[in-house]
N, C-alpha and C positions, 0 to 999 in steps of 0.2 A: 559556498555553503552547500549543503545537502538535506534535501527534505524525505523524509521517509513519512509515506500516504498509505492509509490501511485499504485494502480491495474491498470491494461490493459482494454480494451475495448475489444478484442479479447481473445478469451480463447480456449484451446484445446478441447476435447471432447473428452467424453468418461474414460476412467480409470478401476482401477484394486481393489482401495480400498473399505471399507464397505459403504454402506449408511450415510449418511449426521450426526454425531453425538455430538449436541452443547458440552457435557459435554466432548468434548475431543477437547475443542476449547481453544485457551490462552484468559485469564481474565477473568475465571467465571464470577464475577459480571456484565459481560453483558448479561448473560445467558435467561433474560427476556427480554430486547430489542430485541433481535435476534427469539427469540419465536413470537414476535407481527409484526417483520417483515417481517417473513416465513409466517404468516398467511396471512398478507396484500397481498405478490408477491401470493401468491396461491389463492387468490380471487381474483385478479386483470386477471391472469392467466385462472379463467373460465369461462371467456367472449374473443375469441380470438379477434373479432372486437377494443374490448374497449382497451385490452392488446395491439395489433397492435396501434392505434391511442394515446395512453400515451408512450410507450416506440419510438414511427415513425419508425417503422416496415416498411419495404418493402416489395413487395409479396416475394420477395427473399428470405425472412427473417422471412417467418412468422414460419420455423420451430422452432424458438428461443419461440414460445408458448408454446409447448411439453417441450422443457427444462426447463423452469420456473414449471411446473406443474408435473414435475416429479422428482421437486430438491430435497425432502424432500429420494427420495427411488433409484436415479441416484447413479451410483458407484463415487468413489472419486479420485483426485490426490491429491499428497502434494498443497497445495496452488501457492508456487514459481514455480511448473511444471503447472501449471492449467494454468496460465497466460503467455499472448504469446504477440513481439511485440518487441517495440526499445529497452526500459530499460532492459525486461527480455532476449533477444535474447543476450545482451551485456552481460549478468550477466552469465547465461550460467550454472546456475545451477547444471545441471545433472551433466556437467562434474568435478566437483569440487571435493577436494580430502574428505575423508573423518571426519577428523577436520575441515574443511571449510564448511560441511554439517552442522558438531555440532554447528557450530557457528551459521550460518545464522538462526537456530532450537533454539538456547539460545538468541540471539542478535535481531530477524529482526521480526517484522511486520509488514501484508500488510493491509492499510486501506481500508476494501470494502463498498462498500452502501447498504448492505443488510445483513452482518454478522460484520460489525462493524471492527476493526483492529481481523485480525487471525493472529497464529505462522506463518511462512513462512514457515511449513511441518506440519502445520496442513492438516488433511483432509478435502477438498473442490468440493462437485460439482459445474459441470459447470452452472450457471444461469445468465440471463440478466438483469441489474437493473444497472444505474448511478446514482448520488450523485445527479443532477437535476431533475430526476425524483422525481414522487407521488405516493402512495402505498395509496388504499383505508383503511379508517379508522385511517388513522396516519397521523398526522402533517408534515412537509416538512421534510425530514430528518436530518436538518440540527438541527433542534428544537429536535428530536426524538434522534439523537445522541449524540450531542454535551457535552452535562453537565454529561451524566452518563459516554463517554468514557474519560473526561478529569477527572472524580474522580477513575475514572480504573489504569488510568496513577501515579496519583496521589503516590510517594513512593517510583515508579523506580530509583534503585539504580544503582545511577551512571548517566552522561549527557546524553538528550536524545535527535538524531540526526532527525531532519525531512525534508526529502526530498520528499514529498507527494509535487502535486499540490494543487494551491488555494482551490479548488472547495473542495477535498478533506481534507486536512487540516480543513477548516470549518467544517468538520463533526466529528471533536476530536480533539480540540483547545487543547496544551501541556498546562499542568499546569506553573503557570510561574515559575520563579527564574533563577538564572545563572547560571546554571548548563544544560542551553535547548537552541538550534540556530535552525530558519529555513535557510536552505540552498538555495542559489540563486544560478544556473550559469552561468556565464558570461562569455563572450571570452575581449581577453586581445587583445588590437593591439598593436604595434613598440612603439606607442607614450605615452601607458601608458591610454589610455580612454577604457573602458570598456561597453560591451553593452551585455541584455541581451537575450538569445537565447531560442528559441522555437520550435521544434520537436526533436532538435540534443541535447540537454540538456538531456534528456532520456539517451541517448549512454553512456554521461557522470558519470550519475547517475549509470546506471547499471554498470559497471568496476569501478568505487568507492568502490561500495557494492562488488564486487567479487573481489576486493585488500583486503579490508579488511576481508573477510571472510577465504581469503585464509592465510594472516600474521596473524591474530586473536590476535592483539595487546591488550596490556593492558593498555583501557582507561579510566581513573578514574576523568577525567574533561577536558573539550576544549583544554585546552592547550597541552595535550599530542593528543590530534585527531589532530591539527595544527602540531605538532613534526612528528608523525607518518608519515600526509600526504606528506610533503615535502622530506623524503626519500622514500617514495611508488611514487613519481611520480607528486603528485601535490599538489593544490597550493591552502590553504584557508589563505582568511584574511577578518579581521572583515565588516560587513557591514555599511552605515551610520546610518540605520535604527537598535535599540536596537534588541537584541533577534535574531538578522540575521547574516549570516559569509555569504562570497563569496565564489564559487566553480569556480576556474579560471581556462577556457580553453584557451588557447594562439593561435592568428589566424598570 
């Protein structure tokens, strides 16, 4: 199976590994996307006014200019350590045993807006750039990603789980068939009605991701991700809408 993980807003800084190196990125075939993207944030980047005023930099924040413009030669961390925040705080990464490492390294990508979906230990420096942002010379990114990472995806063997947000999702729609659910979370109350949740669905999402990384079940289609989840603790079941499964938190 394959998990597709939405990125953070906030990211760590700083790191240990080499410089930024796409051919050491998961899915080649985005290897030219990702080239005309690096070039766009690094033009964008040699104008701090213009950069401030496209990304709403605060003077607080204008040193996120230097970090864009020195993404290309910035040291690296694994991706899943680079990203900081509710999902990734919950997942917890670092401390994970060392088969739970190999998993989330075989199983888990994280969808970024400027390098496309990467390994979750791939090597990433740290750079500023959201999915609604504009990058000079390129189309919206949603038009710039869209069709080349869903021919990327395109093969994945085995169901491919997406718990990305909206925003993200649009930027590498899953190819379809039923073998692919986006994941909704919702909280469950006494009476059986469900609604759903927004900042704390993160929490959720990230201990999903570090249950399964840690049991590293063998799941060869939904039904066994449904089997798995309900002795790991929780609770899917199909959504109304086609292609979707529910993540139930219980209030």
């Amino acid at each position: 199976m394959l998990l597709l993980l939405p990125p953070s807003e906030t990211k760590r800084s700083g790191g240990e590994g080499p410089p930024l190196d796409l051919d050491a990125l998961a899915l080649p075939p985005l290897r030219e996307q990702r080239q005309e993207a690096l070039r766009g944030l690094l033009e964008l980047a040699s104008d701090a006014d213009e950069m401030s005023r496209v990304l709403k930099l605060s003077d607080r924040q204008r040193d996120e200019v230097t970090v864009n413009r020195t993404v290309c030669t910035a040291p690296t961390l694994r991706a899943v350590d680079r990203f900081t925040g509710v999902l990734y705080d919950a997942l917890d990464a670092a401390s994970l045993h060392e088969g739970a490492q190999a998993w989330l390294s075989e199983h888990a990508l994280i969808q970024t807006a400027l390098l496309g979906p990467v390994g979750a230990t791939d090597p990433l420096p740290a750079f500023r750039l959201s999915a609604g942002h504009r990058l000079p010379g390129l189309p919206p990114l949603k038009r710039h990603w869209s069709s080349s990472t869903t021919a990327a995806l395109d093969g994945v063997d085995g169901p491919i789980v997406d718990l990305r947000s909206e925003a993200y999702r649009a930027l590498g729609p899953v190819p379809g068939g039923p073998a692919q659910a986006y994941v909704r979370v919702v909280a469950e109350s006494g009476d059986g009605a469900v609604r759903a949740l927004n900042h704390f669905n993160k929490k959720t999402k990230g201990l999903f991701t570090r249950a399964l990384a840690q049991d590293a079940p063998d799941i060869s289609g939904l039904d066994d991700l449904v089997t798995w989840a309900s002795g790991a603790g929780f609770s899917l079941r199909d959504a109304a809408t086609p292609g979707e499964i529910l993540l139930i938190e219980r209030t």
